[in-house]
N, C-alpha and C positions, 0 to 999 in steps of 0.2 A: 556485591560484585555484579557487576552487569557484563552482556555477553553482546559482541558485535559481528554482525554479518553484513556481508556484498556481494553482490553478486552482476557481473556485466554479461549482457546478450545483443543480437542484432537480431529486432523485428523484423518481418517482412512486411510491414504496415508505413505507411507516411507519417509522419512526424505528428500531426495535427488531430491524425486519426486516434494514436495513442493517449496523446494528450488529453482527447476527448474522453479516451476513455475511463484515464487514471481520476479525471475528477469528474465523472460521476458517481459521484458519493451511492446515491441509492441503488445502485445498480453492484454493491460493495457486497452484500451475499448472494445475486447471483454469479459472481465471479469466484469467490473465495467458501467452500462449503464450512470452512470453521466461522465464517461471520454469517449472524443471524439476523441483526439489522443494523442499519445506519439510517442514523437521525441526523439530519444539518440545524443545528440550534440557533448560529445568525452567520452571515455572511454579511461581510462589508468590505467591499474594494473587492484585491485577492487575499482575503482572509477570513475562512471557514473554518467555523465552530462544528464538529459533528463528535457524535456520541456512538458509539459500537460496542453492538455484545457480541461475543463472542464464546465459541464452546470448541479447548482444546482438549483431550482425552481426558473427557468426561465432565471436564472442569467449565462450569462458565461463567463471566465474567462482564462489566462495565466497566468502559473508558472512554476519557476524551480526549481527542486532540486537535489543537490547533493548528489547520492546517495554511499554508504561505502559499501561491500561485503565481508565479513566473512565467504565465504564458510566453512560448510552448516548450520551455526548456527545462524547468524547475519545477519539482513540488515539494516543498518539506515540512516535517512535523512536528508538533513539541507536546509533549504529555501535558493536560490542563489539572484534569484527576483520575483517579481508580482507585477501589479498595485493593488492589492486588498489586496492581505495578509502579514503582520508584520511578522509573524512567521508562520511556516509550519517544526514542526522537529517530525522524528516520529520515529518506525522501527519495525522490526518483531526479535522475538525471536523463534528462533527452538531448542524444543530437544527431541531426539530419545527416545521415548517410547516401542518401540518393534519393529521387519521387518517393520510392518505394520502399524504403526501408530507414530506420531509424535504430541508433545506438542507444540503449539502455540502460543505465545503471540504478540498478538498486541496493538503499540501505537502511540498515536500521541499528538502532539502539536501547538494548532492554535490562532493567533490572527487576529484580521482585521487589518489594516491602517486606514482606514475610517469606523464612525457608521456604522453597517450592523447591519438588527434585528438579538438577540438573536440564534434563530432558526436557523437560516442559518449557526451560526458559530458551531453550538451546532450537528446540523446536520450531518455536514460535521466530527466534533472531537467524536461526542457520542454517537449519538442518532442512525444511521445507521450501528453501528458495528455489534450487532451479526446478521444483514443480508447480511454486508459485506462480513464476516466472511466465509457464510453460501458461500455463491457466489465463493469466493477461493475455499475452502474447496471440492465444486463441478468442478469448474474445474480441480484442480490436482487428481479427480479421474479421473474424464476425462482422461488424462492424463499418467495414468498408464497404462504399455504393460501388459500383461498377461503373466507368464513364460512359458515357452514351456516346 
């Protein structure tokens, strides 16, 4: 059984900013404290291989996903492997809202391999997004130069 979340926001970041920030792969646990690193395996074109452990209550874990690039609108994902998860496909949607701000959307899609309670998968697909959200959101201001 797999578990699906969405979630839509409007940054206060430009379009290009966030985009920068969604695909910077290494920069993926300083954003998200349950990710502990991200490895990019190959890149070709707009498509990124990267590898993520991750540690959800208690639990952690390896996976890959293939990641698609659709500069600056698109980024979506598709489970390559894990020992834990069946499915892991997700992505972010971007669109320019004004200089300043940018519409959000994000989503994803999970299942286990093996029973995991509930919570864990729920967690990980629904239940943590609009803090997730919140988390990106703060980094790509971070992120922004100030014009001169």
């Amino acid at each position: 059984m797999s578990t699906r979340g969405e979630k839509t926001i409007v940054a206060p970041v430009p379009i290009e900013t966030f985009w920068a920030t969604i695909t910077d792969y290494r920069a993926y646990p300083e954003i998200l404290e349950d990710v502990k690193t991200a490895e990019i395996i190959s890149r070709e074109g707009g498509v990124v291989v990267v590898t993520f452990t991750i540690k959800v209550f208690l639990k952690g874990f390896d996976y890959t996903l293939r990641m698609v690039e659709e500069a600056p609108n698109a980024l979506t994902w598709s489970l390559v492997s894990s020992n834990t998860l069946a499915q892991n496909d997700g992505g972010w949607r971007l669109e320019k809202v004004s200089e300043t701000e940018t519409r959000v959307t994000y989503w994803n899609q999970l299942a286990a391999k093996a029973w995991l309670p509930k919570s864990f998968i729920n967690g990980l697909a629904r239940i943590a997004l609009p803090s997730m959200l919140k988390r990106w959101t703060t980094y790509a201001e971070r992120r922004k130069t100030p014009k001169a």
